[in-house]
NUMAR-780010 format. One line per 8 residues: for each residue x, y, z of N, C-alpha, C, O. Coordinates in pm, 1 decimal. Layout:
X Y Z X Y Z X Y Z X Y Z  ... $
//
This chain:
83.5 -118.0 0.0 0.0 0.0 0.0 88.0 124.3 0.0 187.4 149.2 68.2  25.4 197.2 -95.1 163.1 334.8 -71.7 63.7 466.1 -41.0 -57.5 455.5 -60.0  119.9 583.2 4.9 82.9 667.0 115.4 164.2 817.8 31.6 236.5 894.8 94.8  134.9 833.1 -105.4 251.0 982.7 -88.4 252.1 1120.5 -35.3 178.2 1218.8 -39.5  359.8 1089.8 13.5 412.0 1195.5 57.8 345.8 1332.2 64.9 332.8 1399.1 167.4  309.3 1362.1 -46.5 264.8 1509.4 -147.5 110.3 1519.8 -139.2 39.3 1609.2 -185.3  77.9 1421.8 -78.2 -91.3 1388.8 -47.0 -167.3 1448.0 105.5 -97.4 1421.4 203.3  -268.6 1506.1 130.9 -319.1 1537.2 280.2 -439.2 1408.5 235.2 -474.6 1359.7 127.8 $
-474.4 1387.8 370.6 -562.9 1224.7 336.9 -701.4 1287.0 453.0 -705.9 1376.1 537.8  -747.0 1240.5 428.7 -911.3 1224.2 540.1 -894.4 1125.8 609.3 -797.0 1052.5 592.2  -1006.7 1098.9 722.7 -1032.4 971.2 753.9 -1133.5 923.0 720.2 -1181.7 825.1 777.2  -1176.5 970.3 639.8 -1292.9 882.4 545.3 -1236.5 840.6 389.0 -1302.2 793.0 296.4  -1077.6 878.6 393.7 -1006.3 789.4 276.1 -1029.3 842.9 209.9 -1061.0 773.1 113.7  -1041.5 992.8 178.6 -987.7 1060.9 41.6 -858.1 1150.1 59.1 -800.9 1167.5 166.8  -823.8 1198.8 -51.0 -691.5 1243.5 -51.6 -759.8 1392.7 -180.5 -840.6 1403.2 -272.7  -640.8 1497.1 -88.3 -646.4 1563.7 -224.9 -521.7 1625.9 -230.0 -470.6 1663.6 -124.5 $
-451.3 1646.4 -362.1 -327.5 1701.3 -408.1 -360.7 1795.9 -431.6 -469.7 1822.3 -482.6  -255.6 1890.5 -393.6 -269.6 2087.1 -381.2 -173.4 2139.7 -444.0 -75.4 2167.2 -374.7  -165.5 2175.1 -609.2 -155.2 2270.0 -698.2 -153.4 2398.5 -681.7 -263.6 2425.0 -729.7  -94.3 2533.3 -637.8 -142.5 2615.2 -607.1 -311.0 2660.6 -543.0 -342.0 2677.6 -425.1  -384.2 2669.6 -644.6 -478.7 2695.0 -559.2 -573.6 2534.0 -593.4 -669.6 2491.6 -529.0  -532.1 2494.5 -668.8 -649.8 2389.6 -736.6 -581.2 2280.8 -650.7 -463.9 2265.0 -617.2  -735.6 2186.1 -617.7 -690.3 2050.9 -560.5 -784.5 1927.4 -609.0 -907.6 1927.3 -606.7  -710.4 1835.6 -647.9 -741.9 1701.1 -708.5 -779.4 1576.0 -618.4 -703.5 1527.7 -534.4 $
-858.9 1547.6 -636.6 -939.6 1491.2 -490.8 -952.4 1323.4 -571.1 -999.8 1307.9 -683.7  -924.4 1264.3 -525.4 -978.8 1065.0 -480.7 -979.0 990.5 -385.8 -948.6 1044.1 -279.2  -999.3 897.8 -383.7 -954.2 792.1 -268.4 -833.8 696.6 -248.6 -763.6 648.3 -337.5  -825.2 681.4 -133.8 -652.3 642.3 -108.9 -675.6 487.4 -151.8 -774.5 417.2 -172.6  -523.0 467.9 -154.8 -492.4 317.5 -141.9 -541.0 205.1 -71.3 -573.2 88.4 -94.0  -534.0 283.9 22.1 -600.8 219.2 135.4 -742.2 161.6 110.4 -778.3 54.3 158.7  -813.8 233.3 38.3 -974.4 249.8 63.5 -1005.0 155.4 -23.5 -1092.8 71.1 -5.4  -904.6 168.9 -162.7 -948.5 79.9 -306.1 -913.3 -72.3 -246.8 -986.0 -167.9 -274.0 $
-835.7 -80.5 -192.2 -800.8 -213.2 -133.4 -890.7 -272.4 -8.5 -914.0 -391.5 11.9  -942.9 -142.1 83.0 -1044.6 -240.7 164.0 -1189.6 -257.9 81.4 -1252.7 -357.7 116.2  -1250.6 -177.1 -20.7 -1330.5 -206.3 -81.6 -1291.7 -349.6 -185.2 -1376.4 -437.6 -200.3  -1178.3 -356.6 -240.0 -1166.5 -490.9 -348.1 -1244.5 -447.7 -459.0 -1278.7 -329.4 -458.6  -1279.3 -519.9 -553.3 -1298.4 -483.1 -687.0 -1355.7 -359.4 -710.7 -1462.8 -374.4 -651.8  -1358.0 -247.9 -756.2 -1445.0 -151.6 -774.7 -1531.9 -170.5 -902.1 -1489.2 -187.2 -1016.4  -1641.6 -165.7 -868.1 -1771.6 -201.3 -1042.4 -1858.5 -99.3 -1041.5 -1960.4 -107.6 -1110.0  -1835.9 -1.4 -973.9 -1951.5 160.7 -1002.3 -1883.6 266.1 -934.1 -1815.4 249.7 -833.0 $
-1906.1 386.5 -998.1 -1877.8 499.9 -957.2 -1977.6 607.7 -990.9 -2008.3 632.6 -1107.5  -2038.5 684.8 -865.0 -2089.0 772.1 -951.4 -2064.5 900.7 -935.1 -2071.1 907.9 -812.4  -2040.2 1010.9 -973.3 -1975.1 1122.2 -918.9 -2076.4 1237.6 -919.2 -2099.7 1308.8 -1016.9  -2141.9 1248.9 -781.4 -2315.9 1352.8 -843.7 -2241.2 1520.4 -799.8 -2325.7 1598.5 -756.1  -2118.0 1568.5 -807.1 -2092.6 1679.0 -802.9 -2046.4 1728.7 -1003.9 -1995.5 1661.0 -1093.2  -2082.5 1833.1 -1001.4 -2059.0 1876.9 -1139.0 -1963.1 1992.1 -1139.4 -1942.9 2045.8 -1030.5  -1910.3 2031.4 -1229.2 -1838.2 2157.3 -1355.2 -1920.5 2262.3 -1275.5 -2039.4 2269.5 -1306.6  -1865.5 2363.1 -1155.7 -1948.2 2483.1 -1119.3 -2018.1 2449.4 -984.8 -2069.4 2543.3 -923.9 $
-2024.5 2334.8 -937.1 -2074.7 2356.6 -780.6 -1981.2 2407.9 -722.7 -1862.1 2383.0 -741.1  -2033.3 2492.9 -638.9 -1946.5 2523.1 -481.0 -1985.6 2445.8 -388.7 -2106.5 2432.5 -369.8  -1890.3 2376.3 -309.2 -1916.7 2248.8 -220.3 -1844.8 2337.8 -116.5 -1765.7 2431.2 -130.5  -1910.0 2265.1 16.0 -1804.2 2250.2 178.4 -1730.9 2126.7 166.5 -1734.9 2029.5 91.1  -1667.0 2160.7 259.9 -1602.9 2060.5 334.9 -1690.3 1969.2 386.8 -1787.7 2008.1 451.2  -1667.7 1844.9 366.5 -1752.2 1726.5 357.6 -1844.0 1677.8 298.9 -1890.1 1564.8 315.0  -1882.5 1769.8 216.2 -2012.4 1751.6 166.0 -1988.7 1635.0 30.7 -1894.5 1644.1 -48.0  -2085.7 1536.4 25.2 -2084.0 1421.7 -62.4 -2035.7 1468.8 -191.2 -2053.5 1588.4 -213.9 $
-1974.3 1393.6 -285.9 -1924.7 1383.8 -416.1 -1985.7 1298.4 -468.6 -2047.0 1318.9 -573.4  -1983.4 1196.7 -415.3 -2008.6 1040.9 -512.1 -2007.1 973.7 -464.6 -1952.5 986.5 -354.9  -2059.0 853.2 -497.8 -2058.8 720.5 -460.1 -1969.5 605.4 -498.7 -1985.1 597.3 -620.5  -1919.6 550.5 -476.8 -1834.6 416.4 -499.9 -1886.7 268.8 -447.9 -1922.8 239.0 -334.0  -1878.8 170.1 -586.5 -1907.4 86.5 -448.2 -1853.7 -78.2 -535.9 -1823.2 -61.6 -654.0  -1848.9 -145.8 -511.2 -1732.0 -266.0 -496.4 -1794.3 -415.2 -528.1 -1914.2 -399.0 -550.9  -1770.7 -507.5 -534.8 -1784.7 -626.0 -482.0 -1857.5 -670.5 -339.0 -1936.7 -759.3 -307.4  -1794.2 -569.9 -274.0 -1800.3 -591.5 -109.3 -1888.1 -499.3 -37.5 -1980.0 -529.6 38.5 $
-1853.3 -398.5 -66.8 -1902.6 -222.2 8.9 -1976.4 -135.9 -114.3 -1972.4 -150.5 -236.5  -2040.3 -46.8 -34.4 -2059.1 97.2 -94.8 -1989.5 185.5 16.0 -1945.7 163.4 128.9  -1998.9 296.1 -67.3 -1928.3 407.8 38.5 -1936.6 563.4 -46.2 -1914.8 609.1 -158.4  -1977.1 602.1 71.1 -1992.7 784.7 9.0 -1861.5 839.4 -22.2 -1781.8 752.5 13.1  -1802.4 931.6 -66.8 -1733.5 1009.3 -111.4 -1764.4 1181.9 -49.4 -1855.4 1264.3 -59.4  -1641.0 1174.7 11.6 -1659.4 1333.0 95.3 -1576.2 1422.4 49.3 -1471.6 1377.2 2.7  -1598.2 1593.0 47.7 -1468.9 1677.3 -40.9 -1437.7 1681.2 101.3 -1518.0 1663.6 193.0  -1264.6 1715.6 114.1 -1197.9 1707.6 155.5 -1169.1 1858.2 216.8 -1132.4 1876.0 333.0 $
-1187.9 1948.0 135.6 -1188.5 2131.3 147.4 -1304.6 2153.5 29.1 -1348.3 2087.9 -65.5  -1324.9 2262.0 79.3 -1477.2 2349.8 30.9 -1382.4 2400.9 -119.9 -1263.1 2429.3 -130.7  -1488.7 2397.5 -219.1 -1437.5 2433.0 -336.6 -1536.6 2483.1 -448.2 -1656.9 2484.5 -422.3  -1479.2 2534.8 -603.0 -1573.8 2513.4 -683.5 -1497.1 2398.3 -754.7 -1375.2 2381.1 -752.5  -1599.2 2315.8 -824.1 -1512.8 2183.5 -934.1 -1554.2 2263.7 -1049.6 -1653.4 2324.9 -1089.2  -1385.7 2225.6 -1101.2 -1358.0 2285.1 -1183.2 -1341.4 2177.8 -1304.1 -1295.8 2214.4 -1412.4  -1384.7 2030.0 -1277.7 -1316.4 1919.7 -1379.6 -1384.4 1799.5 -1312.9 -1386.3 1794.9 -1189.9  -1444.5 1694.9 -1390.8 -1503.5 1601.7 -1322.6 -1388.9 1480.6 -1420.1 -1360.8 1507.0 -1537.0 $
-1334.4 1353.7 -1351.5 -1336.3 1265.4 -1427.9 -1391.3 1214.2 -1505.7 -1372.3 1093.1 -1494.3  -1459.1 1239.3 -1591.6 -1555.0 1105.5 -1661.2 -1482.1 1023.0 -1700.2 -1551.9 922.2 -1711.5  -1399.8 1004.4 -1724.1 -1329.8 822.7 -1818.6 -1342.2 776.7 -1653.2 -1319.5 655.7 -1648.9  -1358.8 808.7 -1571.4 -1398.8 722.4 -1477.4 -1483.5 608.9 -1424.4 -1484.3 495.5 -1376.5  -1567.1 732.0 -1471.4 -1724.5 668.5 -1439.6 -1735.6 550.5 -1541.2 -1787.2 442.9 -1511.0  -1692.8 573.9 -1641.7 -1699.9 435.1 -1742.6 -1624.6 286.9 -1681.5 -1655.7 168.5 -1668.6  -1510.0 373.7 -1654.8 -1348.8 272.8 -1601.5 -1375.6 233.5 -1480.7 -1280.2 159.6 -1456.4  -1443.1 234.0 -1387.8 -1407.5 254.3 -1246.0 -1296.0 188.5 -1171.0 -1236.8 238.9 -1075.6 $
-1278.0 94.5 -1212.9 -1170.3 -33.5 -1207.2 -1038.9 23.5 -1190.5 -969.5 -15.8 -1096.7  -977.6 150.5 -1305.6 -908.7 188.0 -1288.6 -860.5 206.0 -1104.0 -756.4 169.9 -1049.1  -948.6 256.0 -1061.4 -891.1 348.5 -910.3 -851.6 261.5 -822.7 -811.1 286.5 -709.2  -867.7 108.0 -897.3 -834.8 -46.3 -787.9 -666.5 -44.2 -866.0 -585.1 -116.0 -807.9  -620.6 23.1 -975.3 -486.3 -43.3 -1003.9 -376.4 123.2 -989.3 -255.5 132.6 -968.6  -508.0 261.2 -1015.7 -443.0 357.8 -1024.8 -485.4 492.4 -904.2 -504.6 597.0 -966.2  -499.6 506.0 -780.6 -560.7 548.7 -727.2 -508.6 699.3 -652.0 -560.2 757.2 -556.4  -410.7 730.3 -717.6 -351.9 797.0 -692.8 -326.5 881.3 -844.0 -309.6 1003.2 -842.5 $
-326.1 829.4 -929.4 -285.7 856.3 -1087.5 -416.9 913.5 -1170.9 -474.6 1021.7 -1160.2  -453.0 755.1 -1293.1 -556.8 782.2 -1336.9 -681.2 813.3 -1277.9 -739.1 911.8 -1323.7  -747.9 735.4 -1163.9 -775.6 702.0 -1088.8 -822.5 839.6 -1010.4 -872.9 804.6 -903.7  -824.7 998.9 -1025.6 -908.6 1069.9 -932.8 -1017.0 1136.3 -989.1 -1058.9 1134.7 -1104.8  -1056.5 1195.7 -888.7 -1201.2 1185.2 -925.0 -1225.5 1319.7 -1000.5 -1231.3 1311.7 -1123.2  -1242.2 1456.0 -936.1 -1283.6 1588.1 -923.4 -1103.6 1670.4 -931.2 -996.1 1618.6 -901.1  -1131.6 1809.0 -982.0 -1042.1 1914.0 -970.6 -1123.7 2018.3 -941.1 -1204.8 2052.5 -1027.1  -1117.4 2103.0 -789.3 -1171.4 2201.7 -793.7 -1080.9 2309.5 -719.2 -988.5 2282.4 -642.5 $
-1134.9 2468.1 -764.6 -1061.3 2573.0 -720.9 -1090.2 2584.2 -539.8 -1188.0 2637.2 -487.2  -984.4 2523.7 -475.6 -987.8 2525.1 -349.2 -1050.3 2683.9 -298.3 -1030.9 2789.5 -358.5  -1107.2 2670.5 -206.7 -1194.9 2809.8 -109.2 -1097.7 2895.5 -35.0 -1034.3 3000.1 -48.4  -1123.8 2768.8 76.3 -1026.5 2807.1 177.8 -915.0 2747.2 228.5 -964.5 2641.6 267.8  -810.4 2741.6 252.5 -649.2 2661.5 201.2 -652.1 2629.6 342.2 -637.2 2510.3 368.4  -664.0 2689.5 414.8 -649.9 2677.7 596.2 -731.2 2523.2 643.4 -697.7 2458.5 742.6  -838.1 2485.6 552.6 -896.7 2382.6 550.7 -820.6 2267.0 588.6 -828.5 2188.6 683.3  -709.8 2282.3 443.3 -638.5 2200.1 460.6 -523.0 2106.6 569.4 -473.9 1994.5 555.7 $
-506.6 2228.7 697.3 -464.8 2190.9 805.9 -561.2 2112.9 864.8 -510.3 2031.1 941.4  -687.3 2106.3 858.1 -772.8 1979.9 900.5 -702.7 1860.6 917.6 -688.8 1793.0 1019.5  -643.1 1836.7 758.5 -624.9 1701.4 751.1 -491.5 1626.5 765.3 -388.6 1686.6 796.2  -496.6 1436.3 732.0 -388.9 1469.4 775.0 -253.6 1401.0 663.5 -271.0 1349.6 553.0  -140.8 1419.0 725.9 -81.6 1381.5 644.5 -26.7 1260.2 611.1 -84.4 1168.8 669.9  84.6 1214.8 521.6 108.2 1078.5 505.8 106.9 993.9 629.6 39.6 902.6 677.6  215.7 1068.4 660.1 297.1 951.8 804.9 137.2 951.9 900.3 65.9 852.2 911.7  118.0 1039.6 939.3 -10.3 1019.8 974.6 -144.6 963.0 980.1 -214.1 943.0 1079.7 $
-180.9 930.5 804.6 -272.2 899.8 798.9 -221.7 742.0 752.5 -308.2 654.5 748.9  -95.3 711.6 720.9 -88.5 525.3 760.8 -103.4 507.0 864.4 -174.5 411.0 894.0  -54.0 575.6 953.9 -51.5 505.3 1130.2 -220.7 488.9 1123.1 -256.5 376.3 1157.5  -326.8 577.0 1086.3 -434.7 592.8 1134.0 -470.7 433.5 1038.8 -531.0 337.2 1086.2  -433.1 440.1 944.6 -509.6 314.5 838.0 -453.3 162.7 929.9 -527.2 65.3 944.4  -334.1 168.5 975.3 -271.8 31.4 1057.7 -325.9 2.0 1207.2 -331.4 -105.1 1267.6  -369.2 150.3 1252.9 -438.6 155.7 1383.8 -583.6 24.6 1335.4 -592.4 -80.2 1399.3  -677.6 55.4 1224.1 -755.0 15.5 1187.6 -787.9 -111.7 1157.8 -898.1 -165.5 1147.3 $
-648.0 -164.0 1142.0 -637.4 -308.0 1098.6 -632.9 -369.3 1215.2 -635.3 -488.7 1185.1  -628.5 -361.6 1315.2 -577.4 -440.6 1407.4 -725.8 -452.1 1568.8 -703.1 -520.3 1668.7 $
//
């Protein structure tokens, strides 16, 4: 399972990468692997919402699980994946890569101290296993 570095993570297992102001939001390694196969995605945020912090994105859901999808920092989306929604599978081999979901113009950046970071958020994923 890998954890980068360059990533702030949730504990509801999303991640978003911070571009100047824009941030690229999916779900971790972690998450694609405790779900197992992924076979749907649906992403009900669009091109022009302004979202909060937490507020649902999408749905995912597996073989095994479903599971909501939370933004991570308040934003407008500025970019939705779609080869996603077709692929979903991808985010089980690329989840960090092809594999994200949304790009939106981050709000408020301070948000981002919410969350947490690598080293951090493995300890929290190994706390979990056990």
């Amino acid at each position: 399972m890998t954890f980068p570095k360059d990533l702030k993570y949730t504990k509801n297992d999303e991640w978003i990468r911070v571009e100047g102001d824009v941030g690229t939001v999916g779900i971790s390694d972690y998450a694609q692997d405790q779900l197992s196969d992924i076979v749907f995605l649906e992403i009900t945020a669009s091109v022009g919402d302004e979202l909060s912090q937490g507020d649902g994105l999408g749905e995912i859901e597996s073989v095994k699980a479903a599971a909501e999808i939370y933004l991570p920092v308040a934003g407008t989306v500025t970019q939705v994946n779609a080869d996603i929604v077709d692929t979903p599978e991808v985010i089980n081999s690329d989840p960090y890569g092809e594999g994200w979901l949304i790009r939106l113009d981050i709000k408020d950046a301070a948000q981002l101290e919410d969350l947490l970071d690598a080293a951090a958020y493995e300890a929290y994923c190994q706390d979990r296993e056990h």
